[in-house]
C-alpha positions as CSV (number, residue, x, y, z in Angstrom):
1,X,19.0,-3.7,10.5
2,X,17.6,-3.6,13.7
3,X,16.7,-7.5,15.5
4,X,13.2,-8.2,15.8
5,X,13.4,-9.3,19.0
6,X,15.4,-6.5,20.4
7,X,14.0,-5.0,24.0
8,X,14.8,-1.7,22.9
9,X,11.4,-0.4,21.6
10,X,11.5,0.6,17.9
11,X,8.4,2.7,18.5
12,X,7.8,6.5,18.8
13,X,4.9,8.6,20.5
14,X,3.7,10.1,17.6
15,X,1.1,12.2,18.7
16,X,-1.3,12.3,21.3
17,X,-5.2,13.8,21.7
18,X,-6.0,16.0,24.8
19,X,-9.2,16.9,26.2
20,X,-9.4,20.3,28.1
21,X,-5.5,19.7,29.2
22,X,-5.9,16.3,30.1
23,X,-4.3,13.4,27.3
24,X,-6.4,11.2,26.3
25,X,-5.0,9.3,23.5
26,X,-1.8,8.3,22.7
27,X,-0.8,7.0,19.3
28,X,2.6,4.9,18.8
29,X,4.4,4.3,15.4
30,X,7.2,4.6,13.2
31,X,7.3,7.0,10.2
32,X,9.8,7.5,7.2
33,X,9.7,10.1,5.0
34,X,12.4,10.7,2.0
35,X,12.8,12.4,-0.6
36,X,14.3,11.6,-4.4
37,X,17.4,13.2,-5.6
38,X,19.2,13.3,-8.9
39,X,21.9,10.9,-7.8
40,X,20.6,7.6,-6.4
41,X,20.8,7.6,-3.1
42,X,17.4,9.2,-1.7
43,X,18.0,11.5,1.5
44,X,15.9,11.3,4.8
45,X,13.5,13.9,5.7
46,X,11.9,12.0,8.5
47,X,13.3,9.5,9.8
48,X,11.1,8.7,13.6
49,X,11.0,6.1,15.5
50,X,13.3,3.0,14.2
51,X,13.3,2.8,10.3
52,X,16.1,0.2,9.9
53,X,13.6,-1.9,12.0
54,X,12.3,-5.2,10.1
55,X,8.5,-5.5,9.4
56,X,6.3,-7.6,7.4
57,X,5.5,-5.8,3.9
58,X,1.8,-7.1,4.3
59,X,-0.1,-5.8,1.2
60,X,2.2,-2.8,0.6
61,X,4.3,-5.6,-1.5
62,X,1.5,-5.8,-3.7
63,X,2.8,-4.0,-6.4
64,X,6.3,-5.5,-7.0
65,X,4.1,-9.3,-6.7
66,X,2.5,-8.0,-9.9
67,X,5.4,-6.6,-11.2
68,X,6.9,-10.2,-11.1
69,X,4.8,-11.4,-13.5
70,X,3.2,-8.1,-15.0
71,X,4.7,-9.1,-18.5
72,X,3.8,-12.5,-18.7
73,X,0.2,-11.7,-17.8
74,X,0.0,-8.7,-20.4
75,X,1.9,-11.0,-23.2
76,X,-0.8,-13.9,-22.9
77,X,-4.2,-12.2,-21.9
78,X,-4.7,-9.1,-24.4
79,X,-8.2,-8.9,-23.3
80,X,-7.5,-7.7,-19.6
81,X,-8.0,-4.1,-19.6
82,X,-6.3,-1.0,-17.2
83,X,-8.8,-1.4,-14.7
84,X,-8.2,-5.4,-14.2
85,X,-4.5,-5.1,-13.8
86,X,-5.2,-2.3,-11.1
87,X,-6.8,-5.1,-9.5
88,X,-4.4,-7.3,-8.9
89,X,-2.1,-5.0,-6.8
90,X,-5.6,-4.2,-5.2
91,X,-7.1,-5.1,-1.3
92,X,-10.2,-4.4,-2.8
93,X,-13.2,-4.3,-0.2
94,X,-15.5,-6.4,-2.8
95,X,-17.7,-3.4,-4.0
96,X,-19.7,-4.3,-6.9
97,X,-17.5,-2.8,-9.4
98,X,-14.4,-4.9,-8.4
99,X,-16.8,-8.2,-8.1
100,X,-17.6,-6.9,-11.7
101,X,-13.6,-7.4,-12.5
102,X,-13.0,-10.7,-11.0
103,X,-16.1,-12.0,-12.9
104,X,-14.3,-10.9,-16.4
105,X,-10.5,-11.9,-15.2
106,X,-12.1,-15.0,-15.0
107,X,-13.2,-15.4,-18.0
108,X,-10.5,-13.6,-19.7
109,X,-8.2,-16.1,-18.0
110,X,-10.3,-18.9,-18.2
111,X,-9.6,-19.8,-14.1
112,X,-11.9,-20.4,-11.3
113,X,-12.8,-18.8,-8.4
114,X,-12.3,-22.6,-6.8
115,X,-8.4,-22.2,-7.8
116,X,-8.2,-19.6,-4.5
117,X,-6.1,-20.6,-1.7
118,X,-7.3,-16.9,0.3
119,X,-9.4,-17.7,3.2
120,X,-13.2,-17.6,2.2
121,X,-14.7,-14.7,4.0
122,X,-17.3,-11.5,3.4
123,X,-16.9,-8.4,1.7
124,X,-14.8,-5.2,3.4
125,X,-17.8,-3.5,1.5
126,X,-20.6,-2.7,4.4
127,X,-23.7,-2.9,1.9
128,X,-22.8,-5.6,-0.4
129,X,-21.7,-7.7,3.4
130,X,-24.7,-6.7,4.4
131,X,-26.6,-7.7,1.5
132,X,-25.5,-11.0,1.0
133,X,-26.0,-12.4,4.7
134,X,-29.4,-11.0,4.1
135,X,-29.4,-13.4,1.0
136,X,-28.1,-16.1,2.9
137,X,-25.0,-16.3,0.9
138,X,-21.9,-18.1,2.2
139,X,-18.2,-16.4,2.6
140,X,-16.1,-17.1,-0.6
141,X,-12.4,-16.6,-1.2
142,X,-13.4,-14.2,-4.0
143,X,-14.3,-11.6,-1.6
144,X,-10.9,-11.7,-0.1
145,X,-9.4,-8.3,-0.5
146,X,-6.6,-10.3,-1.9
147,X,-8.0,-12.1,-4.6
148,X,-7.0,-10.3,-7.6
149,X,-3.6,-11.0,-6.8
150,X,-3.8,-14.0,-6.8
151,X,-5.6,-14.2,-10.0
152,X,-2.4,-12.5,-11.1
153,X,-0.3,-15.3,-9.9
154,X,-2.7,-17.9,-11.8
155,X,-2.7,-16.3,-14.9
156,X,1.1,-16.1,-15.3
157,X,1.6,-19.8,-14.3
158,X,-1.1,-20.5,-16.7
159,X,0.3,-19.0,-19.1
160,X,3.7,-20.4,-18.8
161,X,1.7,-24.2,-18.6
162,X,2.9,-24.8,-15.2
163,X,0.8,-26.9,-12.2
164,X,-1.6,-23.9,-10.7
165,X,-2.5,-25.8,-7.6
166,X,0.3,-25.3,-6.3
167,X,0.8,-21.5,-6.9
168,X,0.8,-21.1,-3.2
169,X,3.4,-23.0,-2.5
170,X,5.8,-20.4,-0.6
171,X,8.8,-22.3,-2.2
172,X,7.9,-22.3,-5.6
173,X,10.4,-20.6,-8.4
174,X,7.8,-18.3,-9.3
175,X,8.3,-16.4,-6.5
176,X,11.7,-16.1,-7.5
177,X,11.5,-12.8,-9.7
178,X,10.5,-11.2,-6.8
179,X,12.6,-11.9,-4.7
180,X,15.4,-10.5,-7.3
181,X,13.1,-7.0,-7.5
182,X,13.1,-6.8,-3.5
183,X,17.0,-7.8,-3.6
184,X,17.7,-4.9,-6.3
185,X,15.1,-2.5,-4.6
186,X,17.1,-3.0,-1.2
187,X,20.8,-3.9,-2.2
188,X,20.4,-6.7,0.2
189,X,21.5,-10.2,-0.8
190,X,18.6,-12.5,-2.4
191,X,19.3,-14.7,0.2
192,X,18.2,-12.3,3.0
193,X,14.5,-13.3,1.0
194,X,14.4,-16.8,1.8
195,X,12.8,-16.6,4.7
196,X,9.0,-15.2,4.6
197,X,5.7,-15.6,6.6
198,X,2.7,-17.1,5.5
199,X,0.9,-13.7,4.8
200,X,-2.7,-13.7,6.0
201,X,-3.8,-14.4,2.4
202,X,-1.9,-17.5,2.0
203,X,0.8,-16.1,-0.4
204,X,4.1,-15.4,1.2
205,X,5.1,-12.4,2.5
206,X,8.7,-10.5,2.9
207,X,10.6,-8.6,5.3
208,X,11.1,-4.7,4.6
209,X,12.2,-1.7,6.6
210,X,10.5,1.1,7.3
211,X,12.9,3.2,5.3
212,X,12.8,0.5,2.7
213,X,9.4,0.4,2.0
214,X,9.9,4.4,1.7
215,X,12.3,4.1,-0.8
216,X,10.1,1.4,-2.6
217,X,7.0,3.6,-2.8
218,X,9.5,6.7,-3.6
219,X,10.4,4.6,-6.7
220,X,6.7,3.3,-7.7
221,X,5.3,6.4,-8.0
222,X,8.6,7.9,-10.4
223,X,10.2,5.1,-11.8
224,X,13.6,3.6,-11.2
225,X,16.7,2.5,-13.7
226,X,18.1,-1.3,-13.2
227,X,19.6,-3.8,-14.8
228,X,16.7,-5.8,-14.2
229,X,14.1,-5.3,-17.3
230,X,11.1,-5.6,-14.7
231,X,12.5,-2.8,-12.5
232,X,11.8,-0.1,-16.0
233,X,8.2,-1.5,-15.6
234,X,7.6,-0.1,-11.9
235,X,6.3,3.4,-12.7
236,X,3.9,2.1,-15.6
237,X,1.8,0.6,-12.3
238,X,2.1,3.6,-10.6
239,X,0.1,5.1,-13.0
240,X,-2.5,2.2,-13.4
241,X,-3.0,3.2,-9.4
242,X,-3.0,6.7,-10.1
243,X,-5.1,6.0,-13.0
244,X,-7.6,4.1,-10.9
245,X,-7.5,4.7,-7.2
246,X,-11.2,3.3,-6.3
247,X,-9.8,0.0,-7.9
248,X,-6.8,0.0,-5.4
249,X,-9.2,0.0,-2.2
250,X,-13.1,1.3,-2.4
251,X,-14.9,4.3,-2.9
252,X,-14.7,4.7,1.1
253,X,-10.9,3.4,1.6
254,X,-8.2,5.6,3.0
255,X,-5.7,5.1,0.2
256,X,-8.0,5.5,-2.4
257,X,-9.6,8.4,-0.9
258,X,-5.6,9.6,-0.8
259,X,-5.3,8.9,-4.6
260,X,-8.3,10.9,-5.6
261,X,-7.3,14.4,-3.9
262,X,-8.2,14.2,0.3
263,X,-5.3,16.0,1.4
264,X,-3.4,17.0,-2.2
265,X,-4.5,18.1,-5.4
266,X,-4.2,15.2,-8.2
267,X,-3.5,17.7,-10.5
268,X,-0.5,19.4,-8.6
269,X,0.8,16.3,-6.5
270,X,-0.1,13.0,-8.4
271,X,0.3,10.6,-5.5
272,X,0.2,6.6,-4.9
273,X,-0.9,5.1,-2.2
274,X,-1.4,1.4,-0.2
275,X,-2.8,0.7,2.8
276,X,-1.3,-2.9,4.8
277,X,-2.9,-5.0,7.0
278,X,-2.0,-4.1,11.0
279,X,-1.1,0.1,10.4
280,X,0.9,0.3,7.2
281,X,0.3,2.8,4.5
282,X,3.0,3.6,1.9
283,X,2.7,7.2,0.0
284,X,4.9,7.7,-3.5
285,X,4.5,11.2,-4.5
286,X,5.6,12.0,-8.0
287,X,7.7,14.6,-9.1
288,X,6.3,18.1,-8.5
289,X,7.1,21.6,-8.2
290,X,7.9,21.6,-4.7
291,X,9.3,17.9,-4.8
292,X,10.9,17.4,-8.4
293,X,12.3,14.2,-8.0
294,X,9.3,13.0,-5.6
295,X,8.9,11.8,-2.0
296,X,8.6,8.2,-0.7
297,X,6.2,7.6,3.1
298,X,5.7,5.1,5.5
299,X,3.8,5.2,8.3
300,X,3.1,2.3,10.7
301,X,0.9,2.3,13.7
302,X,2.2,0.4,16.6
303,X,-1.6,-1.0,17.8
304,X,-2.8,-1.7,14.4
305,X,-5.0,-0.5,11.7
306,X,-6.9,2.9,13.1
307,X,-8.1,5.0,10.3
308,X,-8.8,8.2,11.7
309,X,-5.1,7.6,13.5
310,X,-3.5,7.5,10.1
311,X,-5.6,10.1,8.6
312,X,-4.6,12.9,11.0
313,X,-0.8,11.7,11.0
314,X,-0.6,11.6,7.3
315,X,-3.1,15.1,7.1
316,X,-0.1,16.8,9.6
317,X,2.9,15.2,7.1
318,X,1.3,16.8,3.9
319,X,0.7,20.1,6.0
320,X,4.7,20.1,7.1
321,X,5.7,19.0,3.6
322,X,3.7,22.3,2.4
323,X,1.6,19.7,0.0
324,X,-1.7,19.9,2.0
325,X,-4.3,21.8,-0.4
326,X,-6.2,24.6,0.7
327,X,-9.4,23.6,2.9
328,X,-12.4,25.5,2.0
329,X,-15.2,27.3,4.3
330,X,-18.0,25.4,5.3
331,X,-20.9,27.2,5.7
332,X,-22.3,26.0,9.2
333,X,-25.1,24.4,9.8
334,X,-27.2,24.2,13.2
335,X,-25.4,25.7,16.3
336,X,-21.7,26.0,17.0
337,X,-19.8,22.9,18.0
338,X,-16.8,23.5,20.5
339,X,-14.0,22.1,19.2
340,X,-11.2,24.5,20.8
341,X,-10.7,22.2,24.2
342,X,-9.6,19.3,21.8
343,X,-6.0,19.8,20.8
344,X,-3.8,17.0,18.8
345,X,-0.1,17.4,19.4
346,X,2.4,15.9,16.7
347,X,5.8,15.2,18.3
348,X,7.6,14.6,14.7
349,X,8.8,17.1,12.5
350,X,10.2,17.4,8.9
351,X,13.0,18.6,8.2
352,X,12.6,19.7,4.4
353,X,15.7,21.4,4.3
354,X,17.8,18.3,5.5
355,X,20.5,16.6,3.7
356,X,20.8,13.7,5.8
């Protein structure tokens, strides 16, 4: 793996925006793109920029957090529905539907919203933000996009009786079945785990690779074998995502948008997909025609979060995979708009046919 604090630049130009010949924008980023095969060892389709660099998981871990405790929680709370466990891999943007679900985990699981140790802030949601400065309302840690994980975490230590002020606590032993899922995910050592930043909700956070986290959303979206009885578990949250994509995000979100047939039919290529705080998306495509034993994608943005960035790198991925759906004809309205003198030049490329 490559050293953080390497000079060498693990970055790639990955595409760039001109204006009547002249660039304008240039977009930096790594991307890693592989594909499932019937032994175990996934092969590379993409591999740009440096994927053996180290980077924070951020939200993308979300999944394997729940999965951690996704049995103790379902064991003890029978009451919690398809929709609230969605919620707790979610970075929800506080719409009223997912306030809606935090409302009944609470009572489900008999916690309070005081119990949060995620900053106290405002909604991702524009309206309900809007609508509850006009109201004169406060931030709250329930409108952290993290919250329903942590409500995950508080259930399961509930459950098992154990102190659930401390659930936070970045060296507590409940964090310890996840750091045995990331060690069997990766093959690396448990011990590479120990060390872990404070993410920006509080809860700690672990190192991945690029290639990694490729291979982790590879497995989430079709399953993986393990000796560890959690691992068998993985693909069953895939499809609560799949299941429920507007829970994962927001009805205006990139990777629930992804989830619910922007670029890909649902039907043809069931997807998941999970967006990370500073440029990180992760893409799982289940098995398909073209792709039987699926495709695993990560794409991180060397300046941060930039939606319409990620959108046109991930639009040009599905178009060289051959998985970008058929775009229908708009029937114009008004006068023509002259688009032709804006050109957007990819420097990656795919190589489907690679056995790398």
């Amino acid at each position: 793996m490559t050293d953080s604090n390497s000079s060498a630049s693990p970055w790639q130009p990955l595409y760039t925006i001109e204006r009547s010949g002249i660039t304008e924008v240039q977009v930096y980023g790594m991307i890693s793109v592989v594909e499932g095969t019937a032994v175990a060892e996934p092969r590379s389709l993409l591999s740009y920029g440096d994927v053996n660099h180290m980077l924070w998981s951020r939200s993308l871990l979300k999944p394997w957090q729940l999965l951690s405790h996704f049995q103790e929680v379902v064991d003890n709370y029978s009451q919690l529905d398809e929709s609230h466990l969605t919620l707790m891999m979610s970075s929800h943007s506080a719409e009223a539907a997912h306030l809606k679900l935090l409302d009944e985990i609470m009572t489900i699981g008999d916690v309070s919203d005081h119990l949060l140790r995620c900053p106290a802030t405002y909604p991702l949601a524009n309206e309900m933000r809007i609508a509850l400065k006009a109201e004169g309302k406060p931030p709250s840690s329930i409108y952290h996009n993290c919250s329903g994980k942590h409500f995950g975490y508080l259930l399961a230590l509930k459950a098992a009786g154990q102190d659930l002020a401390s659930y936070a606590d970045p060296d507590g032993e409940h964090f310890q079945p996840l750091k045995e899922l990331l060690a069997d995910l990766t093959h690396r050592s448990i011990n590479d785990f120990n060390y872990a930043t404070t993410d920006g909700c509080q809860l700690p956070n672990y190192g991945l690779t690029p290639r990694e986290m490729a291979i982790a959303y590879l497995k989430l979206a079709c399953g993986s074998q393990s000796a560890n009885k959690r691992v068998s578990q993985l693909n069953e949250l895939g499809e609560l995502m799949r299941a429920h994509p507007q829970v994962i995000g927001g009805v205006e979100r990139f990777d629930s948008r992804l989830m619910s047939g922007l670029f890909a039919s649902v039907d043809e290529v069931p997807l998941v997909a999970k967006e990370g705080a500073d440029g990180l998306l992760g893409i799982g495509i289940a098995p398909n025609k073209k792709y039987p034993h699926g495709l695993g994608i990560l794409v991180k943005l060397s300046s941060g979060n930039e939606t319409r960035h990620m959108q046109a790198l991930v639009k040009e991925l599905f178009r060289q995979l051959g998985l970008l759906k058929h775009k229908r004809d708009k029937v114009q309205i008004g006068p023509p708009v002259r688009k032709d003198h804006i050109k957007s030049n990819f420097n990656f490329e795919v190589s489907v046919s690679s056995a790398v």
